[in-house]
C-alpha positions as a Python dict, from the first residue, in 0.01 Angstrom:
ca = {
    (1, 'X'): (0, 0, 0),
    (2, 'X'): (134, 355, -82),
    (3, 'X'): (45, 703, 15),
    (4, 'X'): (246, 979, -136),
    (5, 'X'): (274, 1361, -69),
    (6, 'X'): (500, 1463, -345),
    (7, 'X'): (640, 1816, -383),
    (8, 'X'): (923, 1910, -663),
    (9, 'X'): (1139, 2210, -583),
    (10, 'X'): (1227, 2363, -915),
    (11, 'X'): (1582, 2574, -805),
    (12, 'X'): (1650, 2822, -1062),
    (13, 'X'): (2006, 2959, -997),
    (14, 'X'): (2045, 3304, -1127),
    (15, 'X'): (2335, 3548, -1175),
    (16, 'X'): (2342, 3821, -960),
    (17, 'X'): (2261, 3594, -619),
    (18, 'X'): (1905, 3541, -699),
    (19, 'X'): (1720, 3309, -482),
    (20, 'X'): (1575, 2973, -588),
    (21, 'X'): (1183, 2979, -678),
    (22, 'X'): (941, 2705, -595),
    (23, 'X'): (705, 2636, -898),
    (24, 'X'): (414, 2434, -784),
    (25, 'X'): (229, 2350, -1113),
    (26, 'X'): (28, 2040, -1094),
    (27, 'X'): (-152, 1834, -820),
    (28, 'X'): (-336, 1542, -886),
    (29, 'X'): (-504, 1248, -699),
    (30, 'X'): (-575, 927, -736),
    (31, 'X'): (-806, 783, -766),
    (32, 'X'): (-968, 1086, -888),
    (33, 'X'): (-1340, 865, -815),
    (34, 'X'): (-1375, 611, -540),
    (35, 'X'): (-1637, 408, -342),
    (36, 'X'): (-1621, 265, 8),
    (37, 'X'): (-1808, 131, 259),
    (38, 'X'): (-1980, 289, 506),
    (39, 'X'): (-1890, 294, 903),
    (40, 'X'): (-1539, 455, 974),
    (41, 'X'): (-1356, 299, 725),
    (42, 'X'): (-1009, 430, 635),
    (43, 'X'): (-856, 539, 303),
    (44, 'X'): (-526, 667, 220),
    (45, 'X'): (-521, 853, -139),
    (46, 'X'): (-209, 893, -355),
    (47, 'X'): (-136, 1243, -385),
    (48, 'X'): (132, 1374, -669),
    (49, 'X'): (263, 1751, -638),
    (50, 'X'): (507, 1839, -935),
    (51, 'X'): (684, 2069, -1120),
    (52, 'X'): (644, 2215, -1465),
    (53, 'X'): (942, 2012, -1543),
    (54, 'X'): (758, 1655, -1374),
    (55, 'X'): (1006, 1628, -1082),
    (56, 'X'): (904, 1577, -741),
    (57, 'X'): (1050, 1566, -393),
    (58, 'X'): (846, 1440, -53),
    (59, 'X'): (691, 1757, 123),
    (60, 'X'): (617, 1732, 507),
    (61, 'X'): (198, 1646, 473),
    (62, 'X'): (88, 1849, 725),
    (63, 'X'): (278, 2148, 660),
    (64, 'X'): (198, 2211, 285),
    (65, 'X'): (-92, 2032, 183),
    (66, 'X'): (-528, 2088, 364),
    (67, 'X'): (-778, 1871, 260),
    (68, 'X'): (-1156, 1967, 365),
    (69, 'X'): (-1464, 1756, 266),
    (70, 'X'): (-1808, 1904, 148),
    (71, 'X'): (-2025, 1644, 350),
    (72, 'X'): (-1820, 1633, 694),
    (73, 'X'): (-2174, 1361, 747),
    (74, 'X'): (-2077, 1132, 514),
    (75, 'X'): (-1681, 1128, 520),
    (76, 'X'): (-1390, 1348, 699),
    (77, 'X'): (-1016, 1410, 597),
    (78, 'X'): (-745, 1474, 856),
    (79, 'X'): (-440, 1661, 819),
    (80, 'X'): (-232, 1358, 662),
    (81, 'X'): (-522, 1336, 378),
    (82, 'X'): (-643, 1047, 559),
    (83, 'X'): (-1011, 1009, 466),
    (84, 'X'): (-1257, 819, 713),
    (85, 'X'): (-1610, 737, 644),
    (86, 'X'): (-1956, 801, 883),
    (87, 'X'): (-2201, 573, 941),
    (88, 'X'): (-2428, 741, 650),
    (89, 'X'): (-2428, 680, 277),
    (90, 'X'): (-2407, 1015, 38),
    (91, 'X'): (-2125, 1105, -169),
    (92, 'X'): (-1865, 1417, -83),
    (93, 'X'): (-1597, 1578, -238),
    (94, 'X'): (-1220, 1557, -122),
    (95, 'X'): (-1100, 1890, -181),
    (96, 'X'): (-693, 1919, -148),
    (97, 'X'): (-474, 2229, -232),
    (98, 'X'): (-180, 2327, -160),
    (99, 'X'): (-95, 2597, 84),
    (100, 'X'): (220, 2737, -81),
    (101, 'X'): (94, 2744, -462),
    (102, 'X'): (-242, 2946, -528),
    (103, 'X'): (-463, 2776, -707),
    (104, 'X'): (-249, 2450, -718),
    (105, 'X'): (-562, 2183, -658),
    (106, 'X'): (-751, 1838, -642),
    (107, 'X'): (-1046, 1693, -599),
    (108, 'X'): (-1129, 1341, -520),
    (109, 'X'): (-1525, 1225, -547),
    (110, 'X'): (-1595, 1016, -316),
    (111, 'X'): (-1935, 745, -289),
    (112, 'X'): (-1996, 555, 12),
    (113, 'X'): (-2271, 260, -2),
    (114, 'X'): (-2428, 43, 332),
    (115, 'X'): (-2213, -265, 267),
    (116, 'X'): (-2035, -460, 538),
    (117, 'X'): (-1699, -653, 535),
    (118, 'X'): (-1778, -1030, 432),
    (119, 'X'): (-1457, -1187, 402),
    (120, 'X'): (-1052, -1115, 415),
    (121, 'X'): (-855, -1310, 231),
    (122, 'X'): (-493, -1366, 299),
    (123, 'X'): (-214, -1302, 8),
    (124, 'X'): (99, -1546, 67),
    (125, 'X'): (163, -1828, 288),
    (126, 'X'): (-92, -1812, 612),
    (127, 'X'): (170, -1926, 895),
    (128, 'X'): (370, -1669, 1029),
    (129, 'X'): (727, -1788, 1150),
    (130, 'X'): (922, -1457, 1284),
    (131, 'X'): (1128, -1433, 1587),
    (132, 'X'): (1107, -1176, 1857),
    (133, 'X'): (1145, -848, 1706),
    (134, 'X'): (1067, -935, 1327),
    (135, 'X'): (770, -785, 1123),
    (136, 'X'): (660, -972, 795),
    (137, 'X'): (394, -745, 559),
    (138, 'X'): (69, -868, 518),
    (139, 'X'): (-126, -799, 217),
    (140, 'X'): (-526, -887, 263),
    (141, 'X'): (-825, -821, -11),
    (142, 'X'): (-1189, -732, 132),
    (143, 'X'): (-1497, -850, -16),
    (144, 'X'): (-1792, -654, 80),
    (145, 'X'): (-2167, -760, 139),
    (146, 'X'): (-2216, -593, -229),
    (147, 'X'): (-2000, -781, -397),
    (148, 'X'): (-1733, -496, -392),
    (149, 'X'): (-1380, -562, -350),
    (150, 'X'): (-1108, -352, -224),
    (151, 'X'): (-742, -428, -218),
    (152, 'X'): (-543, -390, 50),
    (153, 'X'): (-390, -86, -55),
    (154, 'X'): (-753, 91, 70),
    (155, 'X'): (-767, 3, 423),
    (156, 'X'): (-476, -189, 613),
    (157, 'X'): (-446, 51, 857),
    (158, 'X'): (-768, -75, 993),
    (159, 'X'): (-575, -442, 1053),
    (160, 'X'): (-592, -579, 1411),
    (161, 'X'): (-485, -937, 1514),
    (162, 'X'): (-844, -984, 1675),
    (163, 'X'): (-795, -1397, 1818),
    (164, 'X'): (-496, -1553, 1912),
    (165, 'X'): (-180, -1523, 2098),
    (166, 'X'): (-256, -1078, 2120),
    (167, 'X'): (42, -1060, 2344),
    (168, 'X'): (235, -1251, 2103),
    (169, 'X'): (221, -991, 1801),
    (170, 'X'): (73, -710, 1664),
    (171, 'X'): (-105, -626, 1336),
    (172, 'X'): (-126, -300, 1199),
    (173, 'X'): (-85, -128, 873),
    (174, 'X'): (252, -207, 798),
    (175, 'X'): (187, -624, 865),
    (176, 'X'): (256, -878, 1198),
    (177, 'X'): (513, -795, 1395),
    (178, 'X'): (677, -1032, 1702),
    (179, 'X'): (623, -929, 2058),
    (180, 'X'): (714, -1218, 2269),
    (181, 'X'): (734, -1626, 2170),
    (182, 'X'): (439, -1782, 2156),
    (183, 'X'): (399, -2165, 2123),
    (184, 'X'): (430, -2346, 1783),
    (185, 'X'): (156, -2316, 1524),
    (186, 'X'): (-83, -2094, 1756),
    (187, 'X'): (-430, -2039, 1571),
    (188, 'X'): (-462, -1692, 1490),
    (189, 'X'): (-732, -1464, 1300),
    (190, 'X'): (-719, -1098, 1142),
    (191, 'X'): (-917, -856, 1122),
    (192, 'X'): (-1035, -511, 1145),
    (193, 'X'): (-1097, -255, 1483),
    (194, 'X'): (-1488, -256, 1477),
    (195, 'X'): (-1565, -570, 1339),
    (196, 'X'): (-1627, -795, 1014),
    (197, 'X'): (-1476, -1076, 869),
    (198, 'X'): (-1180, -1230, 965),
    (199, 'X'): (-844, -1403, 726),
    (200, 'X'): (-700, -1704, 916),
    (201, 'X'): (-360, -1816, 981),
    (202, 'X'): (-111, -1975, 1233),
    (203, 'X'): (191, -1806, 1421),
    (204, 'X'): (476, -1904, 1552),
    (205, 'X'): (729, -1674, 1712),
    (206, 'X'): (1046, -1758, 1880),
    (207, 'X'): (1360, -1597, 2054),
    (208, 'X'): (1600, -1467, 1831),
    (209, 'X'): (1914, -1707, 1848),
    (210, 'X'): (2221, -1607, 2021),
    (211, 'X'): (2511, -1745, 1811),
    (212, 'X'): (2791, -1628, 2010),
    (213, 'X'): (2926, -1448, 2349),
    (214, 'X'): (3227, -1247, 2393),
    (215, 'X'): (3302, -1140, 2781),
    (216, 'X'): (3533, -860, 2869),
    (217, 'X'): (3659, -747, 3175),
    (218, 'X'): (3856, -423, 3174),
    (219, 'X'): (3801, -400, 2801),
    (220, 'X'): (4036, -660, 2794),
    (221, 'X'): (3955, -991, 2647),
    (222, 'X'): (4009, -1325, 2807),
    (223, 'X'): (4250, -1599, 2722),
    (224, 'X'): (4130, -1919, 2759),
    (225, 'X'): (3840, -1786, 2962),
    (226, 'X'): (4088, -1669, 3204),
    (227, 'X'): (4056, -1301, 3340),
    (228, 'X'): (4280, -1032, 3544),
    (229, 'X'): (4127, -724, 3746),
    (230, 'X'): (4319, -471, 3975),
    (231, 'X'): (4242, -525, 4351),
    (232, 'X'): (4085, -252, 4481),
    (233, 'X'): (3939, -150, 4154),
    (234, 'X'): (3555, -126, 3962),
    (235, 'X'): (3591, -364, 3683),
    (236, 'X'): (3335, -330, 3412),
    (237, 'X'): (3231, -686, 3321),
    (238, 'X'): (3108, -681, 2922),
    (239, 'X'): (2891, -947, 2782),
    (240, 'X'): (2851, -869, 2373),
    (241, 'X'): (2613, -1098, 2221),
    (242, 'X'): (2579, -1202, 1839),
    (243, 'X'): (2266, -1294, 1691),
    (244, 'X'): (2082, -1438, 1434),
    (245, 'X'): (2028, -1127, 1258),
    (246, 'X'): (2413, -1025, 1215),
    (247, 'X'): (2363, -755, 1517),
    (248, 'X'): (2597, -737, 1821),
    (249, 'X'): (2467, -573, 2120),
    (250, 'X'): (2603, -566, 2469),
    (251, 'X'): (2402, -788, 2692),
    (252, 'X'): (2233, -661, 3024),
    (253, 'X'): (2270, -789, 3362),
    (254, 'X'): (1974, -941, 3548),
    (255, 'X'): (1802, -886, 3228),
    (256, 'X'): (1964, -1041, 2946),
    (257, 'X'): (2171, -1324, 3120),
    (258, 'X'): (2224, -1427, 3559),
    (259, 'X'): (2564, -1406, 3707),
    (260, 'X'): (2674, -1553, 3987),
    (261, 'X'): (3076, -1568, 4181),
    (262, 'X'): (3241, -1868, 4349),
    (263, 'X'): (3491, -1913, 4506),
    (264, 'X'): (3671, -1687, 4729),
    (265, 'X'): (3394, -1469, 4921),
    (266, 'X'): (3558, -1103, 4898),
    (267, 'X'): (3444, -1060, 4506),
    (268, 'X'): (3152, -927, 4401),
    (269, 'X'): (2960, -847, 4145),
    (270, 'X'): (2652, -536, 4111),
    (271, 'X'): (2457, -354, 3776),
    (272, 'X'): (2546, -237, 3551),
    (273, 'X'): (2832, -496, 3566),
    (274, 'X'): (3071, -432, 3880),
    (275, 'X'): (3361, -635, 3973),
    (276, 'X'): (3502, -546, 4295),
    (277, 'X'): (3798, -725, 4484),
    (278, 'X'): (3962, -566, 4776),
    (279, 'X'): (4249, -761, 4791),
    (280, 'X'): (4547, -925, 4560),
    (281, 'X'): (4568, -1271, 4435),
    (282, 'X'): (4249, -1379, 4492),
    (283, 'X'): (4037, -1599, 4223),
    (284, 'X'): (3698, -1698, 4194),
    (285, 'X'): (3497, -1836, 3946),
    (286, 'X'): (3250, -1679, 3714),
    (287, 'X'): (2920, -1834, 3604),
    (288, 'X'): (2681, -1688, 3347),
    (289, 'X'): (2397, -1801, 3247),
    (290, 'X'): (2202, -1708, 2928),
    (291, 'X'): (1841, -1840, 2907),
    (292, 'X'): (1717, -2020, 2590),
    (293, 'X'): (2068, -2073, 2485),
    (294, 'X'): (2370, -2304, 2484),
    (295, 'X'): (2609, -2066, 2520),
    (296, 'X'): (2635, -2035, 2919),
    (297, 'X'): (2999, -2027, 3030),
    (298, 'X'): (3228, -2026, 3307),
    (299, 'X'): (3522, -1784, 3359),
    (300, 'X'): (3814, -1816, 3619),
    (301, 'X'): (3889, -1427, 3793),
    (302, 'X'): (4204, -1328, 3944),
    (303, 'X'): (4311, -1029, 4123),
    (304, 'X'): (4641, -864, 4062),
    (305, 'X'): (4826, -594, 4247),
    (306, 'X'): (4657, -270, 4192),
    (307, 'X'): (4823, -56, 4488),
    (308, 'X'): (5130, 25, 4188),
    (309, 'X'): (4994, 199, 3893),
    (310, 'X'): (5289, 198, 3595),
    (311, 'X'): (5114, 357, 3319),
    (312, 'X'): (4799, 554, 3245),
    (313, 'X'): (4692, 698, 2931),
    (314, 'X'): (4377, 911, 2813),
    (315, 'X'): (4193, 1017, 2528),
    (316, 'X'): (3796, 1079, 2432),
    (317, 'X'): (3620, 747, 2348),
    (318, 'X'): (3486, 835, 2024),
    (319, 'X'): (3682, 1143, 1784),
    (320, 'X'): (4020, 1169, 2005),
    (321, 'X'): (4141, 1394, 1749),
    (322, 'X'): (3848, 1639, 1804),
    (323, 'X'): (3922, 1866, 2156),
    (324, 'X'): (3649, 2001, 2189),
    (325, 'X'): (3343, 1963, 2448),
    (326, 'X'): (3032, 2078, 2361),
    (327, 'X'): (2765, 2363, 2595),
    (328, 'X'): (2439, 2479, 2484),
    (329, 'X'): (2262, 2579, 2778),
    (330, 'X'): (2448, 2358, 2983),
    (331, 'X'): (2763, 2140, 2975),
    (332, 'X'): (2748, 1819, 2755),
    (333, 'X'): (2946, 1462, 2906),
    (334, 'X'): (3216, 1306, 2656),
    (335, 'X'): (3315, 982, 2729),
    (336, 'X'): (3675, 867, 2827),
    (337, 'X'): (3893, 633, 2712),
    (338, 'X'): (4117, 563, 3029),
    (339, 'X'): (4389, 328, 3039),
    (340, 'X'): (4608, 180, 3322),
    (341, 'X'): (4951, -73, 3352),
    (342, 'X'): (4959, -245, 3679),
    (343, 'X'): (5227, -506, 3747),
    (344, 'X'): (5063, -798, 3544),
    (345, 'X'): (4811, -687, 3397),
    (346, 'X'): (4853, -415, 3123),
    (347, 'X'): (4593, -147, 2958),
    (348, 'X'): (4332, -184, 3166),
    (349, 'X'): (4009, 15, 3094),
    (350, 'X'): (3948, 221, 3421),
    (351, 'X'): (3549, 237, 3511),
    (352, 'X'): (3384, 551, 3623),
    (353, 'X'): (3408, 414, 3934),
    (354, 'X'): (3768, 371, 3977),
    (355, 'X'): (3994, 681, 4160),
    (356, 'X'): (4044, 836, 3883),
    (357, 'X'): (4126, 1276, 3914),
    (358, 'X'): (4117, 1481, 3701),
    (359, 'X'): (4212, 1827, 3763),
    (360, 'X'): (4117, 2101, 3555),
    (361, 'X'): (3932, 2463, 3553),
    (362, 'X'): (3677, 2384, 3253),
    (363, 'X'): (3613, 2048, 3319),
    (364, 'X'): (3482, 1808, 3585),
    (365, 'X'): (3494, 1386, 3571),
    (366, 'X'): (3149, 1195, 3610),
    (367, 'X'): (3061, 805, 3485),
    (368, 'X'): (2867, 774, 3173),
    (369, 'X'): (2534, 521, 3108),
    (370, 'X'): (2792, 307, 2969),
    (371, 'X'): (2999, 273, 3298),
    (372, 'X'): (3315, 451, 3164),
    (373, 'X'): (3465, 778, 3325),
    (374, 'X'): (3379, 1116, 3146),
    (375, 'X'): (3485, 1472, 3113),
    (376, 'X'): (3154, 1755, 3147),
    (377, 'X'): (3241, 2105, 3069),
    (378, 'X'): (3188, 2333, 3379),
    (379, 'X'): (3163, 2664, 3169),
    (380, 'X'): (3010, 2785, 2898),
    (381, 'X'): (3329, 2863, 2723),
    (382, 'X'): (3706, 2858, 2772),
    (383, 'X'): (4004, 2682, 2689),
    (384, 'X'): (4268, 2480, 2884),
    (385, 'X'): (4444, 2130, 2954),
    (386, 'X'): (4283, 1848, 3176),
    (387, 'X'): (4502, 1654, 3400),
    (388, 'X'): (4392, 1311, 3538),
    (389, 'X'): (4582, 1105, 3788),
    (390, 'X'): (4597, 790, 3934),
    (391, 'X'): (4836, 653, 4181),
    (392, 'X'): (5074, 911, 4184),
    (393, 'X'): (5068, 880, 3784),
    (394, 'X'): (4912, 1134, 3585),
    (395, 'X'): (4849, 1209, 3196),
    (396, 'X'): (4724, 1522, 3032),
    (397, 'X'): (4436, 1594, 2760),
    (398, 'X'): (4619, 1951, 2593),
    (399, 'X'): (4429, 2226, 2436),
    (400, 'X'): (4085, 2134, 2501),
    (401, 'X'): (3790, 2401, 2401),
    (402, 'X'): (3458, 2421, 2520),
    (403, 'X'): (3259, 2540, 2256),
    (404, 'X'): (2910, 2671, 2189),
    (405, 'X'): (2788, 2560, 1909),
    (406, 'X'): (2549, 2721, 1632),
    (407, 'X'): (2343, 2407, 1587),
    (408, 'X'): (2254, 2003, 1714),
    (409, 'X'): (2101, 1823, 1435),
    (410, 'X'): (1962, 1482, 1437),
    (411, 'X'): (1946, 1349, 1129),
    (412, 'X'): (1871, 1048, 931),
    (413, 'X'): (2164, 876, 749),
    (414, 'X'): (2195, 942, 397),
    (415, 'X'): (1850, 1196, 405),
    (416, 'X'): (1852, 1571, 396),
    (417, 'X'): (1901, 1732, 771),
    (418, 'X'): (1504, 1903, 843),
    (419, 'X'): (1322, 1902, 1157),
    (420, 'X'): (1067, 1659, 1051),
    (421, 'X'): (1104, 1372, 815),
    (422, 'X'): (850, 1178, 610),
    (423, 'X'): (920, 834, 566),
    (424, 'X'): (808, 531, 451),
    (425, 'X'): (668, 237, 671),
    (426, 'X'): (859, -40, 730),
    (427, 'X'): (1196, 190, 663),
    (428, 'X'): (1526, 100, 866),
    (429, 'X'): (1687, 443, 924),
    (430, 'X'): (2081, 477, 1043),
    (431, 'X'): (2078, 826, 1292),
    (432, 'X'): (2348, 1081, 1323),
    (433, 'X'): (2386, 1406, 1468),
    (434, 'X'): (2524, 1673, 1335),
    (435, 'X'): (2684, 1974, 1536),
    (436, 'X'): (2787, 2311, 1326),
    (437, 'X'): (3023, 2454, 1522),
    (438, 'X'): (3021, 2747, 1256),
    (439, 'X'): (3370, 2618, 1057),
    (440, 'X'): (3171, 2484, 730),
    (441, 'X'): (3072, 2127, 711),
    (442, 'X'): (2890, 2016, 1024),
    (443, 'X'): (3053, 1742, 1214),
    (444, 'X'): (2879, 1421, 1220),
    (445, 'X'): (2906, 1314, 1562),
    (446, 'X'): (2713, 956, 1506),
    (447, 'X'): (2843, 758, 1828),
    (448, 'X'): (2938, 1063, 2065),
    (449, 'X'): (2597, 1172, 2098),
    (450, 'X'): (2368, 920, 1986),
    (451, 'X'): (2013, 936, 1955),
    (452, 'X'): (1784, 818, 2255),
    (453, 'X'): (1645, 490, 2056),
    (454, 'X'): (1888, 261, 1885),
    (455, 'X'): (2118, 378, 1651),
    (456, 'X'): (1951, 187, 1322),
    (457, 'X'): (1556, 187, 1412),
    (458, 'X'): (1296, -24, 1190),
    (459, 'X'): (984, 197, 1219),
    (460, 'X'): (695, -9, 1195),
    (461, 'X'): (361, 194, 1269),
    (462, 'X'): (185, 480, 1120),
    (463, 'X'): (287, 757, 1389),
    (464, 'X'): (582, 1049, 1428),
    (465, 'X'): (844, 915, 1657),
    (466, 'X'): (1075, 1241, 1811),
    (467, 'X'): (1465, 1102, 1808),
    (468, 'X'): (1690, 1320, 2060),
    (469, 'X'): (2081, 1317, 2062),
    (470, 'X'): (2214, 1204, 2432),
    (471, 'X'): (2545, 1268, 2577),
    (472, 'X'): (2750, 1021, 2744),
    (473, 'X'): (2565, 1043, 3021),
    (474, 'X'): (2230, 1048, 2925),
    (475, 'X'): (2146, 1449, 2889),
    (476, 'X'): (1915, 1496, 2633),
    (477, 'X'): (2055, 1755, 2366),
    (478, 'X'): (1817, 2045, 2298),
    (479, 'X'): (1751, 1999, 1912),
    (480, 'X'): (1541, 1651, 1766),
    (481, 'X'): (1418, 1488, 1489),
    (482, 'X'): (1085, 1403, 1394),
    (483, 'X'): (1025, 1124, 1153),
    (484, 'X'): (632, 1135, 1030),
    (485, 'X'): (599, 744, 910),
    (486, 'X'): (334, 741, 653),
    (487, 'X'): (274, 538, 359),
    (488, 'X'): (450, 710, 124),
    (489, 'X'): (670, 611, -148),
    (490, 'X'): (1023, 774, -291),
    (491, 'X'): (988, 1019, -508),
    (492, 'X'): (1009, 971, -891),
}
């Protein structure tokens, strides 16, 4: 099913600095006649906005395009030119122009008739196999009481999974999508909000598969399974997990896999992932355990000498070539990099946690969502080194700047930077954010700030989602995105 708003910018570059024109010329919808049934039905129209020269361009919906109907009793259009019907039969007119373009119009004639859903019918195989997570389209004709039928192209929004295993999945306009397993072969039926007939079919949704675990502890890798820590240090305990799907995320304790320490009785072990051991040549042994999967494992922890620090370096986490630390209305959290040599055990990764100074008049030290020490401007501008220490050992970030920036803007990968965005359901969209500190090309700052949700998002319902950059620490940046998921198509 497609719904498309499309708009065609026409840039005329003059001599003499003139500005480029917009020339709206043509607006048409289709299909220019229609007939539905009655009873708050749903229909999405394909609307075409072009140039003189035929190109086109998406528009945001709301913005530059009103629709009105002539008989509000008989059908309504909202803002999105999303046309519902009453419970009355008549006919009205669809009347849609464009707010930017005098005279720049269409109108769509719309019939509606008593006539009630009979029967759905299912296009492709009937039993859904997805695991938790996944979203398969669904494509379903209607035939009406009249003998009319409408594609699914006319109404899918309207799809609800109304028997079955509802905590299972979903169904909505976009098709089924995964919630939680559910057992093998469940019976399941589709239908629409309100009523009517029903398309049946059989689910079955399982766990995505973990194919592989990689545990860190320090940042540093194990050998063998075998694992070093500093006594009298925070060690961050990783768990990355690979699954089915190619993705590798780092696993949550307590929620994603149990832990649990033998052995000697002075480790232990809290959230995020905490290793603390007070004292030097101790071992104990580390179980995890990963529900649904065959990849539990054991590790084997020992504590090294941590009262003689030999080495410590520093730089940011993500950009270490960029200095600078970003305030707009208040200071903005980078995170660290931090590494120490201890007799034994070299380049450890310190933790927030650890006693770690730093010593500087623009900056301050705090522990990021992550776990990992960062550096927070404490004014809104200025320029200066950072010193951190540890054990009598220090290092020194040079020539950092804290900067105000002229803009923060999160923006979809490979899509022009705007404040709203109108995509297509069932898109996978890459964020970034962008920060203009007034030298030219923004800098895309993709993993330093990252947007609240996950950096690549499948957006799979009808709505506007609002994407905000974070700093290492959680702050919420003061610009967003908002992406207006519609069915739309790309533009010619």
């Amino acid at each position: 099913m497609r719904k498309a708003i499309l708009l065609t910018l026409l840039a005329a570059t003059c001599g003499g600095g003139v500005e480029p024109t917009q020339r709206m010329k043509t607006l048409t919808v289709e299909p220019a006649e229609l007939t539905l049934p009655t009873g708050a039905f749903h229909y999405d129209p394909l609307l075409t906005m072009r140039d003189e020269n035929g190109q086109a361009l998406w528009v945001d919906l709301p913005a530059e395009v009103r629709a009105i109907s002539s008989n509000p009793e008989v059908a309504t259009v909202d803002e999105r030119v999303r046309i519902r019907t009453t419970g009355r039969a008549g006919s009205a007119d669809i009347l849609i122009r464009s707010l930017a373009d005098v005279g720049v119009r269409a109108t769509l004639r719309l019939t509606t008739v008593d006539a009630g859903i009979q029967q759905l019918r299912l296009h492709g195989p009937s039993n859904f196999q997805l695991y938790v997570g996944q979203a398969l389209p669904i494509e379903v004709t209607a035939i009406l009481s009249n003998g009319m039928v409408i594609p699914h192209a006319e109404y899918s929004s309207d799809l609800d999974l109304v028997t079955g295993s509802e905590y299972a999945a979903v169904v909505d306009g976009l098709g089924i999508t995964a919630l939680q397993p559910s057992p093998p072969n469940t019976p399941i039926a589709i239908g629409f909000f309100g009523g009517g007939g029903t398309a049946s079919g059989t689910l079955s949704v399982r766990p995505m598969r973990l194919l592989k675990v990689e545990v860190r502890v320090g940042d540093i890798p194990g050998t063998s399974n075998e694992f070093k820590m500093p006594a009298g240090y925070h060690a961050r305990l990783e768990v990355l997990g690979t699954y089915e799907d190619g993705t590798t995320r780092q696993l949550q304790l307590n929620q994603d896999f149990a832990a649990g320490l033998s052995g000697d009785p002075g480790y232990a072990l809290s959230p995020p992932g905490i290793l603390t051991q007070p004292q030097a040549d101790r071992t104990a042994r580390l179980n995890l355990d990963l529900p649904g999967t065959a990849n539990d494992m054991t590790a084997r922890i020992t504590s090294v000498d941590g009262s003689l620090v030999t080495g410590l370096q520093a730089e940011f986490e993500n950009y270490p070539d960029d200095r600078r630390l970003l305030h707009s209305g208040q200071g903005y959290a980078r995170e660290l990099r931090v590494l120490a040599d201890f007799p034994g055990l070299s380049r450890y990764r310190l933790s927030g946690l650890d006693p770690l100074t730093v010593h500087a008049a623009i900056a301050s030290k705090g522990s990021s969502t992550g776990g990992w020490p960062t550096l927070t401007p404490t004014t809104a501008a200025g320029n200066g080194n950072v010193q951190l220490r540890l054990g009598g050992i220090s290092t020194t970030l040079s020539e950092i700047a804290v900067v105000n920036p002229f803009s923060v803007v999160v923006s979809a990968v490979g899509r022009h930077p705007a404040r709203r965005l109108p995509i297509e359901l069932g898109s996978h969209l890459n964020f970034q954010t962008l920060i203009d500190y007034g030298e030219g090309q923004p800098q895309v700052r993709t993993l330093d700030y990252p947007t609240a949700d996950a950096a690549t998002v499948f957006l799979n319902r009808a709505r506007v989602y609002t994407f905000r950059a974070r700093d290492a620490e959680g702050r919420e940046l003061p610009d967003s995105l908002l992406v207006d998921v519609t069915r739309q198509s790309d533009p010619d």
